[in-house]
C-alpha positions in Angstrom: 28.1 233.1 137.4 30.0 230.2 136.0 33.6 229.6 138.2 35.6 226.7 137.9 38.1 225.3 140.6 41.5 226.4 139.5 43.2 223.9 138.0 46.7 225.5 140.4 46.9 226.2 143.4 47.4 230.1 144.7 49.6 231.7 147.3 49.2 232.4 150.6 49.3 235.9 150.4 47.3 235.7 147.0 44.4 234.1 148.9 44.4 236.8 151.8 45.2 240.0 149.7 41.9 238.5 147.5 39.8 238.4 150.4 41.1 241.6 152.3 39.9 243.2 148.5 36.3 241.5 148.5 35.8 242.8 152.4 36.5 246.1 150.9 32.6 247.3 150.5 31.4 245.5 153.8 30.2 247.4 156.3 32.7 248.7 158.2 31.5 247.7 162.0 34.3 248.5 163.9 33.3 252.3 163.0 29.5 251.5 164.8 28.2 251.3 161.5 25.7 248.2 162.2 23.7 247.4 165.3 23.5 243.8 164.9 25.3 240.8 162.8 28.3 241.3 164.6 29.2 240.4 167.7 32.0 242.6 169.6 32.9 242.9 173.0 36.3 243.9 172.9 39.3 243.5 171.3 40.7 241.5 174.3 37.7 239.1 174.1 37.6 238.6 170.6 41.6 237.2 170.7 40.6 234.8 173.5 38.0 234.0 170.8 40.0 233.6 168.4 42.6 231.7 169.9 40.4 229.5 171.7 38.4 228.7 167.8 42.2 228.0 166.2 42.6 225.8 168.9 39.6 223.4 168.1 38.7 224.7 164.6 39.3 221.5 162.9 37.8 219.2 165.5 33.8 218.1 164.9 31.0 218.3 167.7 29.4 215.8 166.2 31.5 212.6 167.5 31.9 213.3 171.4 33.5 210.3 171.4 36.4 211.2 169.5 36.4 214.7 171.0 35.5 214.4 174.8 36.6 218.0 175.2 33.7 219.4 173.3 31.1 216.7 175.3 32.4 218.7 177.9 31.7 222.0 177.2 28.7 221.8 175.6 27.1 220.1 178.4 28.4 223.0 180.2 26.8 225.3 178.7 23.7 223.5 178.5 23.7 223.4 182.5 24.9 227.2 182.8 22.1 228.3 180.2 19.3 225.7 182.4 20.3 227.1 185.6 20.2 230.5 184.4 16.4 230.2 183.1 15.7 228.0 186.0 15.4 224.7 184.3 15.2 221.2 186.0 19.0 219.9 185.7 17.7 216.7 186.2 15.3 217.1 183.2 16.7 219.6 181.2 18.7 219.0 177.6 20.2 220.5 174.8 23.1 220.9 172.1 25.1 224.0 171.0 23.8 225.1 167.2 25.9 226.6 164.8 23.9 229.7 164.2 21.0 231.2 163.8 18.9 228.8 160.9 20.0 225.9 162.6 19.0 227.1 165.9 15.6 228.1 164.9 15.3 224.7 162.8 16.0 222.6 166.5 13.2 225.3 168.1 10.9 224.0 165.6 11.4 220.3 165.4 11.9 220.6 169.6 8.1 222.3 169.3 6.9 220.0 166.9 7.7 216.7 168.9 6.7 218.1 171.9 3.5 218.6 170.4 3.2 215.8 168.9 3.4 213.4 172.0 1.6 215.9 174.1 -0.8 217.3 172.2 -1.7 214.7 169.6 -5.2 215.9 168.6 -3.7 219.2 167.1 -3.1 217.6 163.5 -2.1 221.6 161.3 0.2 223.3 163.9 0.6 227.2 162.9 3.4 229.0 163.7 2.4 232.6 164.5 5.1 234.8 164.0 5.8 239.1 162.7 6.6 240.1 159.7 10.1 240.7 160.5 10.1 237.1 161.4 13.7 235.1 160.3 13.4 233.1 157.3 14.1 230.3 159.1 11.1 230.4 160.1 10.1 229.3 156.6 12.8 226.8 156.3 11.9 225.4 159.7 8.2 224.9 157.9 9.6 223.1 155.3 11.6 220.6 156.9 9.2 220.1 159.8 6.3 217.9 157.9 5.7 220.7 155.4 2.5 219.1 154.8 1.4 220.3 157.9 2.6 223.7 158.5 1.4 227.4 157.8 2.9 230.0 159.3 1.1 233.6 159.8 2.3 236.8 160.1 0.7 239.5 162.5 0.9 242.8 160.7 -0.4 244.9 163.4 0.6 245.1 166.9 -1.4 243.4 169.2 -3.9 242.4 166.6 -5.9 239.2 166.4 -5.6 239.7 162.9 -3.3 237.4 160.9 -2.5 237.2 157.4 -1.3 234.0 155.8 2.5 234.1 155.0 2.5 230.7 153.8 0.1 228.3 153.5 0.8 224.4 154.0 -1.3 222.5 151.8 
């Protein structure tokens, strides 16, 4: 597909009506079509969700500095998430992700340095994971010293067995 930016500028309600039409053949979610992707509560939460996402859409994580609010509660959910798996607050850190890719992408790098200081002698990690595995997984692979990574799928339950998904040369 070849699409160029438009050289003008479209509506408002242009935009929107174009966008209402594409979501047209999505599953429809709110009928308990889909058991996953979506995350629903209620419609009470998701307005305190989205008024509280308007409020800081256009602000970035990535300069606390600037933004002490969002220092603030990402260290608070840091400490909520360590005390509820029992982690060491004097010890324990982290960062809010912005999905699932990235999130496995930190898992992987936070695995790979650990192992790195800690378990030096180990020189081709493996990452043993099941077939329905993420691929981030893959991604994680790749951007984690690809030269050293192979990751390995189980295809039977319980099984030693493991065939090679990817092989890091």
């Amino acid at each position: 597909m070849t699409l160029s930016i438009p050289v003008k500028g479209r509506s408002r309600e242009d935009v929107l009506s174009a966008m209402r039409a594409a979501r047209d053949d999505d599953i429809k979610w709110e009928q308990g079509r889909v058991f996953g992707l979506v995350y629903h509560i209620s419609d009470e939460i998701d307005d305190l969700l989205k008024e509280a996402f308007t409020m800081f859409f256009a602000e970035n994580g990535l300069n606390p500095t600037a933004f002490p609010s969002l220092r603030k509660f990402e260290t608070e959910v840091v400490a909520m998430t360590a005390a509820l798996l029992g982690g060491d607050p004097s010890i324990v850190c982290g960062n809010i992700t912005t999905g699932g890719t990235e999130s496995l992408l930190m898992a992987v790098k936070t695995a790979r340095d650990w192992a790195r200081k800690h378990k030096p002698n180990i020189r081709e990690p493996e990452m043993v994971l099941p077939v329905t595995a993420h691929p981030a997984f893959d991604k994680a692979a790749d951007v984690n010293s690809p030269a050293q990574w192979q990751c390995l799928s189980l295809y039977k339950r319980w099984s030693s067995s493991a065939t090679r998904r990817r092989r890091r040369a």
